[in-house]
C-alpha positions in Angstrom: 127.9 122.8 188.5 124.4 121.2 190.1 123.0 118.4 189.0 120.3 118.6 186.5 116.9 118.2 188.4 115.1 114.7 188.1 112.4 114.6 185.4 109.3 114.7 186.7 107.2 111.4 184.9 103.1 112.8 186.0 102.3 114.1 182.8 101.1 117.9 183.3 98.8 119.9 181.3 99.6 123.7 181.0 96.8 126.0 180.4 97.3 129.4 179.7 95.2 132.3 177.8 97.3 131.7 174.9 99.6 129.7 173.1 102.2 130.8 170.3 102.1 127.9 167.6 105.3 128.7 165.3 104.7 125.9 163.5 100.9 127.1 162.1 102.4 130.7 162.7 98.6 130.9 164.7 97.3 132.1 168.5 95.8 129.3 169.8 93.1 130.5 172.5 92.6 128.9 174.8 96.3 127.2 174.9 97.1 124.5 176.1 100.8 122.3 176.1 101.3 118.8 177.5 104.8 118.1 178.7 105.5 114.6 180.0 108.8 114.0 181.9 111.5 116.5 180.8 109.7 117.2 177.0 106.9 119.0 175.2 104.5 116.1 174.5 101.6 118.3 172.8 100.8 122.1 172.1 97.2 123.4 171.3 94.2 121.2 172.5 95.6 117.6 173.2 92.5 115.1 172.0 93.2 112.9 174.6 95.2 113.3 177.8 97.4 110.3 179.6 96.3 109.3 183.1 97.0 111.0 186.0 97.7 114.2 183.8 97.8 117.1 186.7 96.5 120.2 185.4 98.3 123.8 186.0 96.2 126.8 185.0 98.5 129.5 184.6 95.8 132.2 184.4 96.6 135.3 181.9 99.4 134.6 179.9 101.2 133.8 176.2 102.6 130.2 176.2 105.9 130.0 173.7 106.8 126.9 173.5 110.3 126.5 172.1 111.4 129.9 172.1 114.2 131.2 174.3 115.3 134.6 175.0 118.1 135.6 172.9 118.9 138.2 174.7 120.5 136.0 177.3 124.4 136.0 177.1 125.2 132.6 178.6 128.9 133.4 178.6 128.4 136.1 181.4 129.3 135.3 184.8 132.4 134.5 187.0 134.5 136.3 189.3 135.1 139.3 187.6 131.8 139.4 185.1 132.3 143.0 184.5 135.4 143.5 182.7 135.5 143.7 179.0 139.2 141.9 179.4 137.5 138.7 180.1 136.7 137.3 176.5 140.7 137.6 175.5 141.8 136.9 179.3 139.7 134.0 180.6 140.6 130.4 179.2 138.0 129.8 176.5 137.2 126.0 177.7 136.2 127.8 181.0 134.0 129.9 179.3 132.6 127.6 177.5 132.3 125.3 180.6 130.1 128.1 181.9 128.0 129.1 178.9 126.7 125.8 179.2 126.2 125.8 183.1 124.2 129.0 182.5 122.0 127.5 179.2 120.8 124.4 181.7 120.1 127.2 184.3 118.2 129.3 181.8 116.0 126.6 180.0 115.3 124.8 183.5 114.1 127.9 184.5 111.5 128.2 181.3 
């Protein structure tokens, strides 16, 4: 398993076409999301942004803060991926060990 990746503290403001608020059920446009270190600090139009924010303007797209895929099946993977054997044959603390390898691959990779 690697290592997670070190947090990065310069706070960095993510600007897209559009942002997905689930919590006003709303399109924000523009959007906008702050995220500071490893976390979501802000989504929509922060009022006031921390020094030394670096700014990222990711052109044409939907922002979904907080959403995953769900169509990712984490316990997939291994030597022998393929075979419908594996959930009955494979040790289910190995699996286990490797759903949660492939979740911190998945959400590092947004």
């Amino acid at each position: 398993m690697q290592p997670l990746p070190e947090a990065r503290e310069t706070p960095v403001l993510l600007r897209a076409a559009r942002l997905l608020d689930v919590d006003k059920g709303e399109l924000v446009e523009p959007g906008e999301m702050l995220v500071i270190g490893e976390r979501i600090a802000e989504v929509g139009r922060p009022a006031r942004l921390p020094e030394g924010t670096a700014l990222r303007d990711l052109g044409d797209v939907t922002l979904l803060p907080g959403l995953m895929d769900m169509e990712v099946n984490l316990f997939l993977g291994g030597p022998d991926h393929r075979s419908p054997l594996i959930p009955v044959q494979e040790d289910p603390a190995l699996r286990t060990l490797r759903a949660v390898a492939n979740a911190r691959r998945t959400l590092h990779r947004g």
